[in-house]
Phi, psi and omega in degrees: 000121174317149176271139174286133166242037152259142193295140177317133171254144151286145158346113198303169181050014180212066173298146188351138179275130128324044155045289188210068162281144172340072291063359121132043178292332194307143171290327181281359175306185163248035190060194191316326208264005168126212159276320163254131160313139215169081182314163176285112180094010168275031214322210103301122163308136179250125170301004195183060082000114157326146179122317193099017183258019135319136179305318195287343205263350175082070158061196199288355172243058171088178185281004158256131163298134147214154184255160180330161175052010191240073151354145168269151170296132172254117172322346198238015203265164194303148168141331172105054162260000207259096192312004200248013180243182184237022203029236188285313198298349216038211204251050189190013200264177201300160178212150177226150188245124165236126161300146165257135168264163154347290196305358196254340219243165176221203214279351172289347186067015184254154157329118176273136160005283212268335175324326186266013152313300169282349147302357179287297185281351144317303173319308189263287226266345165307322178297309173299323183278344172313312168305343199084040158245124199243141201271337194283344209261335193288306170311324188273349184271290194252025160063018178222184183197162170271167169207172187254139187254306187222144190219138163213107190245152176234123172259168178218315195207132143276166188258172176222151148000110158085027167278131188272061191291148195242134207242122212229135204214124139212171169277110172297314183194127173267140147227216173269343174212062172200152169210157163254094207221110188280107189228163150229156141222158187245153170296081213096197165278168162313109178119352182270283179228113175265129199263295189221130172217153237208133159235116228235135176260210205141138186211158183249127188257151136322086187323303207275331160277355195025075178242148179270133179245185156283134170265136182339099156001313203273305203297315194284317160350266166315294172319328189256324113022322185274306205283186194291331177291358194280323204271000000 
């Protein structure tokens, strides 16, 4: 008895899957959408696109990554970013030596961020004593203290574990109850590798009122005395 060749019927309401209809159903096919598979309303990325989304070109915004609204840092800007200047302070301002211990680092194994605050203000306070003004002596005299008003830092390079840094003071800008103190600090001396620079306010207050007062005379003295136009 001849063998039967009639096609299987489908199910009612579910008709036959074609196989191998026009569009590229064959498995050596890319499927419906061609040879590289490619949903509808999807474009395909393109890997070598204006833009940089080349592996080589360092992702979409060119070979330095930056992302949109975020300016690169310029490295030269007035202010003493040029690691080979001494910034506002010029070539001469007070310098203090701190070692990094453990206690400075964080799980990156680099200075963490805010520690050179406090190299900072170590730093300004050697320095007023360097002037002959001791701030504990200044309070029990005159009822007042410095205290920070604003802070503004640019990192640049981290320090490491036994690195020796050189932490750096002047004076920027003076008024009758404000200073401005322009610091840096370096990997070495000044002008070799700058790590972190700082522009710092400072205002002089009442201890007991925290009220803003005029800084001492004597003190404001010394401090302009100091700065690089004095000298």
């Amino acid at each position: 008895m001849p063998a039967d060749t009639t096609p299987t019927d489908s199910p009612p309401g579910r008709p036959q899957a074609n196989r191998t209809p026009s569009g590229g159903s064959d498995p050596r096919s890319g499927g419906a959408w061609g040879h590289e598979s490619q949903p509808q309303g999807r474009p395909k990325a393109n890997p070598t696109t204006s833009g940089g989304s080349d592996p080589r070109s360092g992702a979409a915004w060119g070979h330095e990554s930056q992302p949109p609204g975020r300016p690169q840092a310029n490295r030269t800007t007035s202010g003493g970013s040029d690691p080979r200047s001494g910034g506002a302070c010029g070539s001469t301002p007070f310098q203090w030596n701190v070692r990094v211990y453990w206690e400075d680092t964080d799980a990156g194994g680099i200075v963490f961020y805010a520690n050179y605050l406090k190299f900072f203000e170590r730093a300004r306070t050697e320095w007023l004593r360097h002037l002959g003004v001791s701030q504990h002596d200044l309070r029990a005299r005159t009822g007042g203290m410095f205290v920070v008003t604003s802070t503004e830092l640019r990192y640049h390079r981290p320090a490491r574990l036994d690195d020796s840094l050189c932490v750096t003071a002047c004076l920027a800008e003076s008024g009758r109850a404000s200073l401005v103190i322009d610091q840096q600090a370096w990997l070495g001396p000044p002008g070799t590798e700058l790590l972190c620079e700082g522009r710092i306010r400072i205002g002089w207050i009442d201890a007991l009122r925290f009220r803003p007062q005029r800084i001492p005379a004597e003190v404001l003295q010394a401090l302009q005395a100091s700065a690089p136009s004095a000298s």
